[in-house]
VEXMARBA-135559 format. One record per residue (C-alpha): x negated, y negated, z; residue in three letters; residue number from 1. Coordinates in steps of 0.05 Angstrom, whole numbers. Layout:
BEGIN
u_v_w_resn_resi
X_Y_Z_ALA_NUM
...
END
This chain:
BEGIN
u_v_w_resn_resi
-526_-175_103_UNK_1
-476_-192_152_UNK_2
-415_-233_125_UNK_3
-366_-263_165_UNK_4
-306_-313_174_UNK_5
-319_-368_233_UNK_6
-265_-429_256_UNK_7
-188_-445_277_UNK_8
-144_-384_260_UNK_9
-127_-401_188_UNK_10
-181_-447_177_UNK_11
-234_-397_174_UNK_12
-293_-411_133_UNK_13
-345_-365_104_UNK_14
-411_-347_136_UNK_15
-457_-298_154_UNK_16
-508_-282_203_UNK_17
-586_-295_205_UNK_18
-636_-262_228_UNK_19
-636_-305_300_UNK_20
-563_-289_307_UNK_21
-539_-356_285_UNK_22
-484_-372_231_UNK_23
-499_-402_176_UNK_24
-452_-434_122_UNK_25
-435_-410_56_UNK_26
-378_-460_31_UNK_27
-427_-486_-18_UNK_28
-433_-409_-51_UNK_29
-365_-372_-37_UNK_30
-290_-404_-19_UNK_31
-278_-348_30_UNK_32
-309_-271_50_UNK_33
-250_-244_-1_UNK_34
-236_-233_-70_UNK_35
-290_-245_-116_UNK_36
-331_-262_-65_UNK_37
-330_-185_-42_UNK_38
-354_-161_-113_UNK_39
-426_-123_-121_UNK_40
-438_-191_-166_UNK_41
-429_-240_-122_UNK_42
-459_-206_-58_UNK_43
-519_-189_-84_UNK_44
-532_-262_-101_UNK_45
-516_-289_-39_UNK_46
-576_-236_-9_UNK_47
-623_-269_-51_UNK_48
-601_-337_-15_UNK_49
-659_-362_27_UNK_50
-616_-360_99_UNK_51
-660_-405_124_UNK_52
-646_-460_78_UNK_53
-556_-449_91_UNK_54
-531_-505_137_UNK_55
-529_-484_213_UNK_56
-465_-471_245_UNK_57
-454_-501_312_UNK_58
-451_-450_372_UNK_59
-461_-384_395_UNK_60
-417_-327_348_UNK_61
-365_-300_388_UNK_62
-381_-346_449_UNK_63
-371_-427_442_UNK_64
-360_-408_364_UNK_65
-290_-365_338_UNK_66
-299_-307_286_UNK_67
-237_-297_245_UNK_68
-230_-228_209_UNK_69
-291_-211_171_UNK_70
-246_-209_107_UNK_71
-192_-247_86_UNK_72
-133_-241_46_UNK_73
-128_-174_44_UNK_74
-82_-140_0_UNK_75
-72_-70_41_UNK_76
-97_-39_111_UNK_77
-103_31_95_UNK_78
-101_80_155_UNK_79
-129_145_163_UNK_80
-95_187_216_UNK_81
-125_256_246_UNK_82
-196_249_219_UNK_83
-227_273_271_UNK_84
-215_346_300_UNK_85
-216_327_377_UNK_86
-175_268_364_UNK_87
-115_313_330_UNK_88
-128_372_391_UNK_89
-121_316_451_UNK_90
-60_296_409_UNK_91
-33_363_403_UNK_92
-34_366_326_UNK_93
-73_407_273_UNK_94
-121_386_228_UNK_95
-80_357_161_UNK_96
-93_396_98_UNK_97
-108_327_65_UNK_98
-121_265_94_UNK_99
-61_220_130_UNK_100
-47_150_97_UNK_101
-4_98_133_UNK_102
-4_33_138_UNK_103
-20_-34_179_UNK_104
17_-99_158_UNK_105
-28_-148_137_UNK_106
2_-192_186_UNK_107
-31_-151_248_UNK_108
-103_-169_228_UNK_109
-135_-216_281_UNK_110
-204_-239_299_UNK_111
-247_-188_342_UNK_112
-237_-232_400_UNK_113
-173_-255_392_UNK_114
-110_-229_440_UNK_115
-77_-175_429_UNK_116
-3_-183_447_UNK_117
43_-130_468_UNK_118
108_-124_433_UNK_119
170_-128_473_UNK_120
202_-66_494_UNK_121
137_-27_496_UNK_122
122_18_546_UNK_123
59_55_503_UNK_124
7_14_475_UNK_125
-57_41_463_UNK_126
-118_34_435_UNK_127
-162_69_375_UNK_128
-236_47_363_UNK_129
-244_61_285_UNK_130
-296_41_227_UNK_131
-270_5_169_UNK_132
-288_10_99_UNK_133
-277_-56_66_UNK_134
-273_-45_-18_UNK_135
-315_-104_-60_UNK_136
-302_-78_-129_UNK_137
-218_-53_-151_UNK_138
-210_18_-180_UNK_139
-159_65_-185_UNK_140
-178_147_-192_UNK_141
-245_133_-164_UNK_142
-297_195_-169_UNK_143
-314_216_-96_UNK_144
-385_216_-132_UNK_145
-393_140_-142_UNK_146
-333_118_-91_UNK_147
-397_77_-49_UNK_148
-406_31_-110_UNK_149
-340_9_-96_UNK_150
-353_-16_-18_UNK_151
-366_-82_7_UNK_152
-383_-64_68_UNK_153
-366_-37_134_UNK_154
-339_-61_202_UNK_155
-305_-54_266_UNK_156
-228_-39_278_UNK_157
-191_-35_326_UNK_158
-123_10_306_UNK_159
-79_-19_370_UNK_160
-17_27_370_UNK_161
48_33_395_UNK_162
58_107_406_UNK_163
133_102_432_UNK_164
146_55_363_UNK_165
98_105_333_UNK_166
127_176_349_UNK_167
199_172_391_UNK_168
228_120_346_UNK_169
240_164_284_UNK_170
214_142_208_UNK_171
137_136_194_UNK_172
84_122_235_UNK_173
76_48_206_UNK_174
128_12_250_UNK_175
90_33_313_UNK_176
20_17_279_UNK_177
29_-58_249_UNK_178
60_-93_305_UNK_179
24_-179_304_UNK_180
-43_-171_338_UNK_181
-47_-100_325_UNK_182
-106_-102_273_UNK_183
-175_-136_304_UNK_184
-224_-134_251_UNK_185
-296_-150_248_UNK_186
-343_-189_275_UNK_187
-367_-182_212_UNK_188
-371_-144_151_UNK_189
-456_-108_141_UNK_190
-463_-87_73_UNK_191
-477_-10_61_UNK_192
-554_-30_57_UNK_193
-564_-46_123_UNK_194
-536_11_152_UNK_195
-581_76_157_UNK_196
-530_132_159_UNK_197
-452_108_158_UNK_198
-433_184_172_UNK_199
-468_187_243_UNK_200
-455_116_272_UNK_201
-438_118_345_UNK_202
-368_87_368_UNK_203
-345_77_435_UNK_204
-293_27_462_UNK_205
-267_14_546_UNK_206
-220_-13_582_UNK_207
-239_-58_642_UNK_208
-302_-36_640_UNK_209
-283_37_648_UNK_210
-303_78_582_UNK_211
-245_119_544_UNK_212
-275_136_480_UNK_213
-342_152_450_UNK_214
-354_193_403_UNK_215
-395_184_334_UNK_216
-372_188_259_UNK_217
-412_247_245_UNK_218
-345_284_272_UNK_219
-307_257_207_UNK_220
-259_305_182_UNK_221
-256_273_115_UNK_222
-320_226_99_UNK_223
-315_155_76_UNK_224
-333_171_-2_UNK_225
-276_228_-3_UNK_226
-221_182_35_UNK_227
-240_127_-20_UNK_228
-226_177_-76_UNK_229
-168_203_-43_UNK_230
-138_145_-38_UNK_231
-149_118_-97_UNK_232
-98_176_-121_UNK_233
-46_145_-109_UNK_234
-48_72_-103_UNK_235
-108_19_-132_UNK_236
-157_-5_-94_UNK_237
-177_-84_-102_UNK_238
-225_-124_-65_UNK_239
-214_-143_7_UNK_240
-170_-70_16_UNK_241
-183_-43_83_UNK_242
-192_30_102_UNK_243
-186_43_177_UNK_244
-220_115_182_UNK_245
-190_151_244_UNK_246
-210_148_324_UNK_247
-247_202_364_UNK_248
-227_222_425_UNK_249
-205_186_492_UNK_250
-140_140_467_UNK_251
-91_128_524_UNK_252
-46_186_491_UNK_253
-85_243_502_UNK_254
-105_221_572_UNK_255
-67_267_625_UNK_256
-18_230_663_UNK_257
-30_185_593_UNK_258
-57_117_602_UNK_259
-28_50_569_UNK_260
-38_-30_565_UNK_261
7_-61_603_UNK_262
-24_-128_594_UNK_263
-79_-167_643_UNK_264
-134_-109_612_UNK_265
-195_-125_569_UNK_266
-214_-78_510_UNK_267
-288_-74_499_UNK_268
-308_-28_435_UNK_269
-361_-26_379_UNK_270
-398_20_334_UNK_271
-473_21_319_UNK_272
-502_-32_273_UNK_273
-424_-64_263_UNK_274
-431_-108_333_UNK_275
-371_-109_389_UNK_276
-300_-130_397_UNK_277
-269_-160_462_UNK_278
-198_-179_470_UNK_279
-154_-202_524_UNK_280
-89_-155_530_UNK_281
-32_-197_542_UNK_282
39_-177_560_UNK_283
98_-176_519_UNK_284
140_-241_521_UNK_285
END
């Protein structure tokens, strides 16, 4: 199933997708993609809803009609840094012993269409096509053996960064990783079921039309069931969490002279079976 948020920023209400590509309500069944909603309960009774019989949205998804983020209020946005081995190498960097954690602010998550703006006084903003793990059922010490009972689903991320903020600014990484706009999520979240193998989905993302990364998640350093476990270690996990898994290859960093938005650009990016992002960089004001 694909489960999604559509409307006004802030005034998103829950859907999901059919089978013709349409949206289709779910008001009557859930008050929002989030919280209890996200639970293995509640989803698998809104897959035995007959889509056909949900009202009809008006307009094309991600055309005449706004997606929000495929999740709402969530509580964290977990990051994953250096989880994949040509990612670290073009960033000069060894693998980690254990996996990275930082953080976005909740306040950078967008719609996968929506602008991304840069912040003022940045002079390196780049981009990071990533898949996210979105957690349906809360859990703290998880076993990496049954950590995929506690996913919703899956979905598209885009990890915008500010490496300057990031890297030259002392601190943690957070301050150059959570900046407004800095967090496009979706278009929506597809429960584990409808995807074949979530450790060898391809990902790719461009920039005016010009591709920068593509890689696939097979090249995981740490897999999705071990990051939720890991995790899990050292903070709880409740329903709506996000986990933002790491980026292969070909962000504007690791380019040589590097490469950054300036504003004017269009990112393009998607992963297999999770559908495609496209935002409108604009500059700082």
């Amino acid at each position: 199933m694909k489960l999604l948020r559509y409307g006004p920023a802030g005034q998103e209400k829950p859907g999901c997708l059919d089978f013709d590509g349409r949206v289709r309500d779910l008001s009557e069944h859930v008050a929002d993609i989030a919280g209890s909603a996200l639970l293995p309960e509640t989803i698998t009774k809104l897959k035995l809803l007959d889509m056909n019989e949900l009202p009809l949205v008006e307009g094309t998804p991600q055309q005449s009609l706004r997606l929000g983020p495929c999740v709402g209020q969530t509580g964290k946005f977990i990051c994953i840094g250096l989880n994949y081995a040509d990612h670290a190498a073009e960033s000069g960097l060894e693998v980690p012993p254990e996996p990275v954690i930082f953080n976005k602010w909740t306040s950078s998550i967008v719609g996968p269409d929506d602008d991304v703006q840069i912040p003022r006084g940045s002079v390196k903003t780049d981009w990071e096509v990533e898949l996210g793990v979105v957690i349906g059922k809360g859990g703290a010490y998880i076993d990496e053996a049954n950590a995929m009972d506690y996913v919703a689903g899956f979905c598209v991320v885009n990890d915008v960064s500010e490496r300057e903020f990031q890297i030259e600014r002392a601190g943690t990484w957070d301050k150059g990783k959570g900046c407004d706009t800095f967090g496009p999520t979706g278009p929506w979240l597809v429960t584990p079921d409808e995807i074949d193998d979530f450790n060898a989905l391809d990902m790719w993302l461009e920039v005016d039309g010009t591709r920068y990364q593509e890689g696939s998640t097979a090249t995981m350093v740490y897999k999705v069931p071990h990051l939720i476990a890991y995790c899990s270690q050292f903070m709880s996990l409740q329903p709506g969490d996000i986990i933002s898994t790491g980026t292969p290859p070909g962000v504007g960093m690791g380019h040589k002279p590097p490469k950054y938005l300036g504003g004017g650009e269009v990112m393009t990016l998607g992963i297999e079976g999770l559908g495609v992002q496209t935002q409108k960089v604009k500059a700082a004001r």
